[in-house]
C-alpha positions as a Python dict, from the first residue, in 0.01 Angstrom:
ca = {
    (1, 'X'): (0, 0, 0),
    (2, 'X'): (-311, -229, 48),
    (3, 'X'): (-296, -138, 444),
    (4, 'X'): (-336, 218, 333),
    (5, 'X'): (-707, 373, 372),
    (6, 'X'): (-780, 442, -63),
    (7, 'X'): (-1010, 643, -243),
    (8, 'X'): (-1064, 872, -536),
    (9, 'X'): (-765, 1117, -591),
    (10, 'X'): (-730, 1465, -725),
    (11, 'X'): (-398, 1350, -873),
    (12, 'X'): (-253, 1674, -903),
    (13, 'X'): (-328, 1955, -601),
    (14, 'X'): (-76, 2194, -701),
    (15, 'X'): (-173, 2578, -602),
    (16, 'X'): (-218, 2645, -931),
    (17, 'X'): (-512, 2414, -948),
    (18, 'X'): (-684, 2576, -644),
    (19, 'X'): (-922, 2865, -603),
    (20, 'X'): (-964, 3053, -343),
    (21, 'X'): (-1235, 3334, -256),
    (22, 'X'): (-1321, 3537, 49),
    (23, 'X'): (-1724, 3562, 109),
    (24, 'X'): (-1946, 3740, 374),
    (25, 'X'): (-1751, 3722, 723),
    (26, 'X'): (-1460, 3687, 550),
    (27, 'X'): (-1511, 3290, 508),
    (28, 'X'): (-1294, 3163, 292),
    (29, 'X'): (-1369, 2894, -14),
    (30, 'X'): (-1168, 2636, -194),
    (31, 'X'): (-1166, 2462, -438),
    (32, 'X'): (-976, 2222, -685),
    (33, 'X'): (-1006, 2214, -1035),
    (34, 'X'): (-838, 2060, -1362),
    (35, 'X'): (-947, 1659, -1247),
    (36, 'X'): (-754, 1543, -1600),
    (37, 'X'): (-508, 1302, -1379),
    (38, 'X'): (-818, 1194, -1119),
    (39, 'X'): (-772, 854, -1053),
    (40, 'X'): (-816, 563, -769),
    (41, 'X'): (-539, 526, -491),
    (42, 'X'): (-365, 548, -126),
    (43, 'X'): (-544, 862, -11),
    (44, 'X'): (-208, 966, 119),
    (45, 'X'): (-46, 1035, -187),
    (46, 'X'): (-283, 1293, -250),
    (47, 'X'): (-189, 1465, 113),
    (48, 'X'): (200, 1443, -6),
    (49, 'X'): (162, 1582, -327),
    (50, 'X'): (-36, 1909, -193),
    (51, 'X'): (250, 1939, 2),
    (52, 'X'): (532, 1935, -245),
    (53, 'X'): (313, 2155, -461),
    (54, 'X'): (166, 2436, -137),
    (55, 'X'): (495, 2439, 99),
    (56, 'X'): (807, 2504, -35),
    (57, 'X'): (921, 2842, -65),
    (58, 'X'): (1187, 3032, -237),
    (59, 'X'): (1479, 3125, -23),
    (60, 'X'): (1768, 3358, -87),
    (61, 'X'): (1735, 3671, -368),
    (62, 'X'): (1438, 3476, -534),
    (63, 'X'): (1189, 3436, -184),
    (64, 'X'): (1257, 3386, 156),
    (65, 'X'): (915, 3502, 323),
    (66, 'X'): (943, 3265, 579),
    (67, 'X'): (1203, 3283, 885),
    (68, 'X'): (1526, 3073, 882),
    (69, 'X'): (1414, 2874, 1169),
    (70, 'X'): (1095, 2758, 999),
    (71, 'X'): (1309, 2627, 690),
    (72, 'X'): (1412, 2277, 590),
    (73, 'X'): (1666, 2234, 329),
    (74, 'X'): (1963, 2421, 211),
    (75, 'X'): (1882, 2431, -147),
    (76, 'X'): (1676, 2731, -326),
    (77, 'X'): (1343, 2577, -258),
    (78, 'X'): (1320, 2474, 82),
    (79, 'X'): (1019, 2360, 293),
    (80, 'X'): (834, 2577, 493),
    (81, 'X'): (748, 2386, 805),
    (82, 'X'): (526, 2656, 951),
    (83, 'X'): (306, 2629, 613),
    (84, 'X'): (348, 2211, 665),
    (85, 'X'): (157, 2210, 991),
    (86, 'X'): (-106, 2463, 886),
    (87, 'X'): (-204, 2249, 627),
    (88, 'X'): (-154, 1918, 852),
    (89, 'X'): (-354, 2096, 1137),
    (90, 'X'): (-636, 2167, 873),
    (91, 'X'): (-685, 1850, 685),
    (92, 'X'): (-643, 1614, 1023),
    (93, 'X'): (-921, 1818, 1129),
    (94, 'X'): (-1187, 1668, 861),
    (95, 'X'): (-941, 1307, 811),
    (96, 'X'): (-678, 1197, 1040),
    (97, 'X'): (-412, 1027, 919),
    (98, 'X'): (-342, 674, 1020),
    (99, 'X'): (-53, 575, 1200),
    (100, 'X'): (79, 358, 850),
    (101, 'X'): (-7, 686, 608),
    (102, 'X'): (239, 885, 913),
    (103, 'X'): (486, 665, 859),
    (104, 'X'): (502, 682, 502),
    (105, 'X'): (375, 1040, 466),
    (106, 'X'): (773, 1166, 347),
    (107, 'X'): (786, 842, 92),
    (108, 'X'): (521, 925, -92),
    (109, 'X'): (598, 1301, -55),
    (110, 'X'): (959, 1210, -255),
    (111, 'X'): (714, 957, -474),
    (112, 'X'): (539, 1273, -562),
    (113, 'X'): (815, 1490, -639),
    (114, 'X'): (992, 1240, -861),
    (115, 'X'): (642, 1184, -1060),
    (116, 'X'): (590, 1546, -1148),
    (117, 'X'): (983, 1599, -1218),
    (118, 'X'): (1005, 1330, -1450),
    (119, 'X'): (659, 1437, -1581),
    (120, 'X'): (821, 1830, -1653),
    (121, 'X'): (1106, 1709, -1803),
    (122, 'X'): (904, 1476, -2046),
    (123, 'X'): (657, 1715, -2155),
    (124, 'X'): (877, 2030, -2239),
    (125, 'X'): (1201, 1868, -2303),
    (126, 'X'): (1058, 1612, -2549),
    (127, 'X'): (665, 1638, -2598),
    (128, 'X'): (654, 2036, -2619),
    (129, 'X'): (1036, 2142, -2644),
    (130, 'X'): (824, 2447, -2832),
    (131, 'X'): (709, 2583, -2476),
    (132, 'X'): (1118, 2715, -2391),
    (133, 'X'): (1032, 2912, -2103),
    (134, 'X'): (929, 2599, -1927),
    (135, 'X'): (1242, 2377, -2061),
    (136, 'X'): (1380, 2393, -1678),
    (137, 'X'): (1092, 2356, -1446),
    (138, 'X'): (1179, 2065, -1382),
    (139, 'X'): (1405, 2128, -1200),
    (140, 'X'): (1304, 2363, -898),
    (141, 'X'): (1125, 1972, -796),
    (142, 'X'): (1500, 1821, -830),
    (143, 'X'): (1603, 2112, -535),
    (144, 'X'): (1283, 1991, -349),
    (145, 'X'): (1370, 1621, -342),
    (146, 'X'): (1766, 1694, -264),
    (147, 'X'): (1567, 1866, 22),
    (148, 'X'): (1395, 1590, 170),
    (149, 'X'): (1682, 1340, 131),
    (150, 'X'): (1852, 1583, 416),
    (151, 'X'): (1786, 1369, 746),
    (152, 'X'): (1736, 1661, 956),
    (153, 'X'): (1437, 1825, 725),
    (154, 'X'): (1304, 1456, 687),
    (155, 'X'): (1338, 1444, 1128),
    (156, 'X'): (1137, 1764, 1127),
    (157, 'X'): (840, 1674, 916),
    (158, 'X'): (808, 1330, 1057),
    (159, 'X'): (818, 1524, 1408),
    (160, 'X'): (521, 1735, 1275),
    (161, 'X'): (326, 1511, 1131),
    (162, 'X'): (358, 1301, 1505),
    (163, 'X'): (261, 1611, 1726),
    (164, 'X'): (-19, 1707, 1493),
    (165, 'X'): (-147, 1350, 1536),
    (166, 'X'): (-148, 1360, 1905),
    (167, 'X'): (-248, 1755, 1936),
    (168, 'X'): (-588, 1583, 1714),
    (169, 'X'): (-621, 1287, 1905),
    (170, 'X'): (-601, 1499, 2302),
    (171, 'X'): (-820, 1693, 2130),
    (172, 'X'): (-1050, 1426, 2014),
    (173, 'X'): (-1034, 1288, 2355),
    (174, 'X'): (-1121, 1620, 2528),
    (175, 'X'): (-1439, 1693, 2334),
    (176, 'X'): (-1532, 1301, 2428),
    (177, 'X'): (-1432, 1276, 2793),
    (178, 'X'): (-1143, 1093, 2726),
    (179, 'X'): (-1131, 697, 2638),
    (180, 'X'): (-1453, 510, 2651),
    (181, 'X'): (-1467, 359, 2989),
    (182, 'X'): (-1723, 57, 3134),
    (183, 'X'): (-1760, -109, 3389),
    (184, 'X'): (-1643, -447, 3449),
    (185, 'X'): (-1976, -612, 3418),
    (186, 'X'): (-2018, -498, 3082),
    (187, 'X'): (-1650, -616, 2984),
    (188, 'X'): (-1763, -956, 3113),
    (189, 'X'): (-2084, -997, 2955),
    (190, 'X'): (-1932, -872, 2598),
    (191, 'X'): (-1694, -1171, 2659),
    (192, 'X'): (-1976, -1400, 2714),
    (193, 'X'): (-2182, -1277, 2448),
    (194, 'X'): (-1917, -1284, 2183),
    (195, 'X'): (-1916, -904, 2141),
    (196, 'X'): (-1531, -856, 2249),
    (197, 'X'): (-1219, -991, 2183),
    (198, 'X'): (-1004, -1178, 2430),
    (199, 'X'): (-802, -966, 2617),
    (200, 'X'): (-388, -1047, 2639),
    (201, 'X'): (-349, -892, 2998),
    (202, 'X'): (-526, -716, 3270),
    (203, 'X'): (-337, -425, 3412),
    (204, 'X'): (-470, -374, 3769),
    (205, 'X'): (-302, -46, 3909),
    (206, 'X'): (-210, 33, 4193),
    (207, 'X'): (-378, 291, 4450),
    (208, 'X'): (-146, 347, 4805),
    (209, 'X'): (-23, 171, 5080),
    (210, 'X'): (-203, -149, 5182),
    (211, 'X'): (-323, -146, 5524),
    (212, 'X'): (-110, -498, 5616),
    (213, 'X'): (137, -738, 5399),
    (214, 'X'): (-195, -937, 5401),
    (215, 'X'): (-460, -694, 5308),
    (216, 'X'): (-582, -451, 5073),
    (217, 'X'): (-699, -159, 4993),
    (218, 'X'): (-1050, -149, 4990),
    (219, 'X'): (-1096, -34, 4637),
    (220, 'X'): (-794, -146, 4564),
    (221, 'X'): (-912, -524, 4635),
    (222, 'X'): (-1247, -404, 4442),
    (223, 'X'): (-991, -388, 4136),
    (224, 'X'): (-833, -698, 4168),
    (225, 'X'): (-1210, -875, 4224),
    (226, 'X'): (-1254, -724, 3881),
    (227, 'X'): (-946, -852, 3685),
    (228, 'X'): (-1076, -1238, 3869),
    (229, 'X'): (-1422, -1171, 3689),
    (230, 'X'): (-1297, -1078, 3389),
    (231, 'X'): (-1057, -1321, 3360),
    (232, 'X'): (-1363, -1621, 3471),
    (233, 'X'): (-1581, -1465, 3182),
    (234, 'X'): (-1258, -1501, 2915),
    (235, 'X'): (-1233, -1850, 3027),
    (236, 'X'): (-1606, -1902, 3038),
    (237, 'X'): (-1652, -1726, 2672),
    (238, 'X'): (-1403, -2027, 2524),
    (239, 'X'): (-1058, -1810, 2488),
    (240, 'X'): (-776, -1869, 2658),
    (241, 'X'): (-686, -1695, 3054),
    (242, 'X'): (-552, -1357, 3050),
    (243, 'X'): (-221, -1286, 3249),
    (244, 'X'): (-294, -1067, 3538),
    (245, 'X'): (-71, -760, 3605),
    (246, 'X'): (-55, -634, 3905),
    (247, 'X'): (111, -267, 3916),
    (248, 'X'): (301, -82, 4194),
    (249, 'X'): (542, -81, 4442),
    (250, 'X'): (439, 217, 4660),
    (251, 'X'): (387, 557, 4652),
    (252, 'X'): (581, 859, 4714),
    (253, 'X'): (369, 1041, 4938),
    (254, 'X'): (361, 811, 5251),
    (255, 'X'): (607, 572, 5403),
    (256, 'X'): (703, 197, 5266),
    (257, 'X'): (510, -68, 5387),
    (258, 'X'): (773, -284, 5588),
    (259, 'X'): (721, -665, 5693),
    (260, 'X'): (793, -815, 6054),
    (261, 'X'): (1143, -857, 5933),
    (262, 'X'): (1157, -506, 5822),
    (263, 'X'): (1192, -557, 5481),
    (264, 'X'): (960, -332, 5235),
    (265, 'X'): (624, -522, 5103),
    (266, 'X'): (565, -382, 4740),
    (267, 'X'): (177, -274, 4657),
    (268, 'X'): (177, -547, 4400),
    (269, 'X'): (265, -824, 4597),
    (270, 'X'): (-10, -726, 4833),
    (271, 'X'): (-287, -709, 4490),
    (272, 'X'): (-128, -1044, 4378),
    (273, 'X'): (-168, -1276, 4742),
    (274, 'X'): (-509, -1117, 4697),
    (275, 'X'): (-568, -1275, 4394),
    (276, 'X'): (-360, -1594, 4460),
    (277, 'X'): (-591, -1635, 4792),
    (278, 'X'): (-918, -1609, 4582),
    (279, 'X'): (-843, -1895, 4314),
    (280, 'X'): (-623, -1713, 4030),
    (281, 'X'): (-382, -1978, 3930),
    (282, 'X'): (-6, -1840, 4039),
    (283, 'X'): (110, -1932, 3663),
    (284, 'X'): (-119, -1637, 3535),
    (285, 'X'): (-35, -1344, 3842),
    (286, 'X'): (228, -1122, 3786),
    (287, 'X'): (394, -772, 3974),
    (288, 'X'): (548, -485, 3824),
    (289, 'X'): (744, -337, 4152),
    (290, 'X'): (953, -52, 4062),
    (291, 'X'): (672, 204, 3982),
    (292, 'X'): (532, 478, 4282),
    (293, 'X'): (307, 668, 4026),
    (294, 'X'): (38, 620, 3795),
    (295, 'X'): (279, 742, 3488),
    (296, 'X'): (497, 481, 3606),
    (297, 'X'): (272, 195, 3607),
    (298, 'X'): (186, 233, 3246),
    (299, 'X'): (565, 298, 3152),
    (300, 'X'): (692, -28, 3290),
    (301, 'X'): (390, -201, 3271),
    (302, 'X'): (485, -160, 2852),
    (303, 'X'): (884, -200, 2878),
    (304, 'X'): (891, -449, 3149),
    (305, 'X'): (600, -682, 3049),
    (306, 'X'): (427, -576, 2700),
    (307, 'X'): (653, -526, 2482),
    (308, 'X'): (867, -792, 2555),
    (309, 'X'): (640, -1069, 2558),
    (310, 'X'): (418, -953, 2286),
    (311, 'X'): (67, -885, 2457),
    (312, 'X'): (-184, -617, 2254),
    (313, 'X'): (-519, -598, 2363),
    (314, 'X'): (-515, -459, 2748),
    (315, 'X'): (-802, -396, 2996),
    (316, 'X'): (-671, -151, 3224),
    (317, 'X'): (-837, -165, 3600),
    (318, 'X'): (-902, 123, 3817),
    (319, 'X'): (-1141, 309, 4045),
    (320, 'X'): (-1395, 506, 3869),
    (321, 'X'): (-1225, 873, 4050),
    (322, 'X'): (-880, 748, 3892),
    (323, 'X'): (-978, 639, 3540),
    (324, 'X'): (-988, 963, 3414),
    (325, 'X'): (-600, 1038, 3474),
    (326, 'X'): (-524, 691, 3445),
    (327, 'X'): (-669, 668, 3068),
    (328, 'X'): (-493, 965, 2968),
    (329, 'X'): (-154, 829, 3080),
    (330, 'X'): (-188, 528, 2971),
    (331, 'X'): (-322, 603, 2606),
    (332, 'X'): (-29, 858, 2634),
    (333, 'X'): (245, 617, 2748),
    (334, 'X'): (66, 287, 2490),
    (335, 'X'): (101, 497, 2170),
    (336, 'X'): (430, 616, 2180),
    (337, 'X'): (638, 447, 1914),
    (338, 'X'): (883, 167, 2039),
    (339, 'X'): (1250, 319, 1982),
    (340, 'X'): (1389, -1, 1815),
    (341, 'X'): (1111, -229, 1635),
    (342, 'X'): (851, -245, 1451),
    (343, 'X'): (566, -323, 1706),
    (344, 'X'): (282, -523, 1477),
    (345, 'X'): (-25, -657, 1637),
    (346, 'X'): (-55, -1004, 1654),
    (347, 'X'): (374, -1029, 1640),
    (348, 'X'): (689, -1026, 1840),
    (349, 'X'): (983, -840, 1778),
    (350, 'X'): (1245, -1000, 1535),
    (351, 'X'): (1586, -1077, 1728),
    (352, 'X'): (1812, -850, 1544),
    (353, 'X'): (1618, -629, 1409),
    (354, 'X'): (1715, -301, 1280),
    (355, 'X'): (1597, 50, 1450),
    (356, 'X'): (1347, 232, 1241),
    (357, 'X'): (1015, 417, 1259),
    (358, 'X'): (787, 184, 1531),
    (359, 'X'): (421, 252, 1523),
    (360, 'X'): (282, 87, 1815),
    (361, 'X'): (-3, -139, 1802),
    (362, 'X'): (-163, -148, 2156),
    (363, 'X'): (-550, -147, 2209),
    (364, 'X'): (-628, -54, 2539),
    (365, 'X'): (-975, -96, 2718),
    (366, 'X'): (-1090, 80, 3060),
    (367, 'X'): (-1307, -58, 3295),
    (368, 'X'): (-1370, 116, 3578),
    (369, 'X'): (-1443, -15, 3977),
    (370, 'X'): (-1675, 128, 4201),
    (371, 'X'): (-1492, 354, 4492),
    (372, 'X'): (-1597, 164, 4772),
    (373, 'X'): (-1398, 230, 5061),
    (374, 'X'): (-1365, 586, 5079),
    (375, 'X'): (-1598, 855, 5215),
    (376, 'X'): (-1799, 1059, 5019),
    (377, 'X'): (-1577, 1349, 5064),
    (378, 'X'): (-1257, 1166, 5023),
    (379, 'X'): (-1377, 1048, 4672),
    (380, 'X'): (-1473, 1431, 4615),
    (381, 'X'): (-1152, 1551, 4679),
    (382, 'X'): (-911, 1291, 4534),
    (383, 'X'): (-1185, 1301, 4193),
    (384, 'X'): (-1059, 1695, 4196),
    (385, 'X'): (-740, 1666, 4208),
    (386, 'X'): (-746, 1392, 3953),
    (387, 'X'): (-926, 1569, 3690),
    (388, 'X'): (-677, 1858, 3708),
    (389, 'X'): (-399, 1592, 3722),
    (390, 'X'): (-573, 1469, 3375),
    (391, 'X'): (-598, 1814, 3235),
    (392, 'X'): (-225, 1848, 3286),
    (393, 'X'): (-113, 1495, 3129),
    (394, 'X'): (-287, 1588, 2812),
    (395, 'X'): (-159, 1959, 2821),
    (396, 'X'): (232, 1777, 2848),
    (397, 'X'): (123, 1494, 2593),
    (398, 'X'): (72, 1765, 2381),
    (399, 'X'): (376, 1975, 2375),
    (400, 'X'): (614, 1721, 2428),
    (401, 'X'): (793, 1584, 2085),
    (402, 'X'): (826, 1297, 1979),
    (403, 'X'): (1149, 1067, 2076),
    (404, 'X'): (1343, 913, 1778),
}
């Protein structure tokens, strides 16, 4: 557990070692006391044991406040999930969890159970077998750990711990703007001055039809000037080149580019010659051509290119009206876990490898380009419709769960 964030633990944050008061404006106060098993630890094994001791419920004769549908577990105590994401919702609020204390959030929840059963049994079975009317408790914590060795409770929590992460993190991102974005000056001079590590690719996206199968885009070409500056300054700075990827085939909303043989030119091809005509060596240019939207750049830009050949660190390239849209998806589309490794900075995937729980390990920078080429009022109007295009990403990234 040494990746684990640690600190000083409680030990034992039962209910019955809270308190709980109501002041002026109905404000409510807690607190925990009885520190007798306070000790030094994974920080997370404080979070899972608040939870086996604050959200199961009775069901049945005995309880059942809670609705079926908000139940996990067929056994007498069974764990209310509504109660799981209140408290989730409320401590992610002063501590987020980290993606490694997510992953092993229902572990240490059965680690925690298993502790304070054996612990009950112990002490009134054989330290205290005086104390009868507490011979048994041990064993409402045996129902709760038959309960989260069911696959489909275990499914739902990890599903709630996942959306509270992301509901905290859009919301994180809302209060700030979104990602931190610079420009690409300041990208290069970190590089040169030591201040930022070397980037694996730069992901130059993609912004409409080129004008000819041997021209640009304005700002589109402003982009790929960028990833050649960057990519000088990486080189300059003593670190190996980064790959260049260039990202499109199209768009939707107007008609395929078509050579003088009538066959379609993708956008990418058009970014790459671009590049390829001002001195990027062919080795390190590469397209992504089956994408006609900015949601698809950044999903094959990952399953086509990153997570197959292992890249991590990322400086994705756009006009200053895009980047706002563009970071969402792309932080979106980065951080989703991969379905069938375990994606490790710094590693490749293991041939053979068995499907579990992937926490992905991308680190994604933003520079934006100036929006040369277009009119004031064109940048006006696509800068609108980009920002409510952004407001809806997060709004979906939000509500949509989690694929396993």
């Amino acid at each position: 557990s040494a990746e684990l964030p640690q600190g000083i633990l409680h030990g034992d944050p039962f209910l019955d070692n809270a308190l709980a008061a109501v002041g002026p404006g109905r404000k409510v106060s807690v607190c925990l006391v009885d520190f007798e098993d306070a000790c030094a630890g994974p920080l997370v094994f404080d979070v899972a044991c608040c939870i086996i001791g604050s959200c199961f419920v009775k069901t049945g004769a005995e309880g059942g406040a809670a609705q079926a549908g908000e139940l996990g577990g067929a056994s007498k105590d069974a764990l209310d999930m509504s109660r799981l994401a209140a408290f989730l919702r409320g401590y992610c609020r002063v501590r987020p969890l980290t993606p490694e204390e997510r992953e092993k959030l229902v572990v240490f929840m059965r680690a925690a159970l298993l502790c304070n059963c054996a612990w009950r049994f112990a002490n009134f079975n054989i330290d205290h077998p005086e104390i009868a009317e507490c011979k048994n408790a041990h064993v409402e914590l045996q129902e709760r750990i038959g309960c989260l060795l069911d696959p489909a409770t275990t499914a739902r929590v990890e599903s709630i711990v996942d959306r509270t992460a992301r509901a905290e993190e859009a919301a994180k991102e809302a209060e700030a703007g979104g990602p931190p974005v610079i420009s690409p000056g300041e990208v290069c001079a970190a590089l040169r001055q030591g201040a930022c590590a070397p980037w694996d690719a730069l992901l130059v996206l993609g912004g409409g039809v080129p004008p000819a199968v041997d021209r640009q885009l304005r700002f589109v070409a402003n982009r790929c000037d960028a990833a050649l500056a960057v990519r000088a300054a990486q080189v300059e700075s003593g670190h190996g080149a980064p790959k260049i990827l260039c990202l499109s085939a199209g768009t939707a909303h107007a008609p395929q580019l078509l050579s003088p043989a009538g066959l379609p030119v993708w956008e990418a091809t058009v970014s790459a010659a671009h590049l390829l005509a001002r001195g990027a060596p062919a080795g390190e240019v590469l397209v992504e051509t089956t994408s006609y939207d900015t949601i698809g750049n950044a999903f094959f830009a990952r399953t086509c290119h990153a997570d197959l050949v292992g890249w991590r660190r990322l400086l994705v390239i756009t006009s200053a009206f895009h980047m706002d849209r563009s970071a969402a998806i792309f932080d979106w589309v980065f951080k989703l876990p991969h379905p069938s490794y375990h994606a490790v900075a710094g590693s490749s995937p293991s041939p053979g490898s068995s499907p579990g729980p992937a926490k992905a390990a991308y680190e994604l920078g933003y520079a934006a380009t100036p929006d040369e080429g277009l009119s004031g009022a064109g940048v006006e109007a696509r800068a609108a419709r980009e920002a409510k295009s952004a407001k809806t990403v997060r709004e979906v990234r939000l509500h949509t769960p989690p694929r396993r």
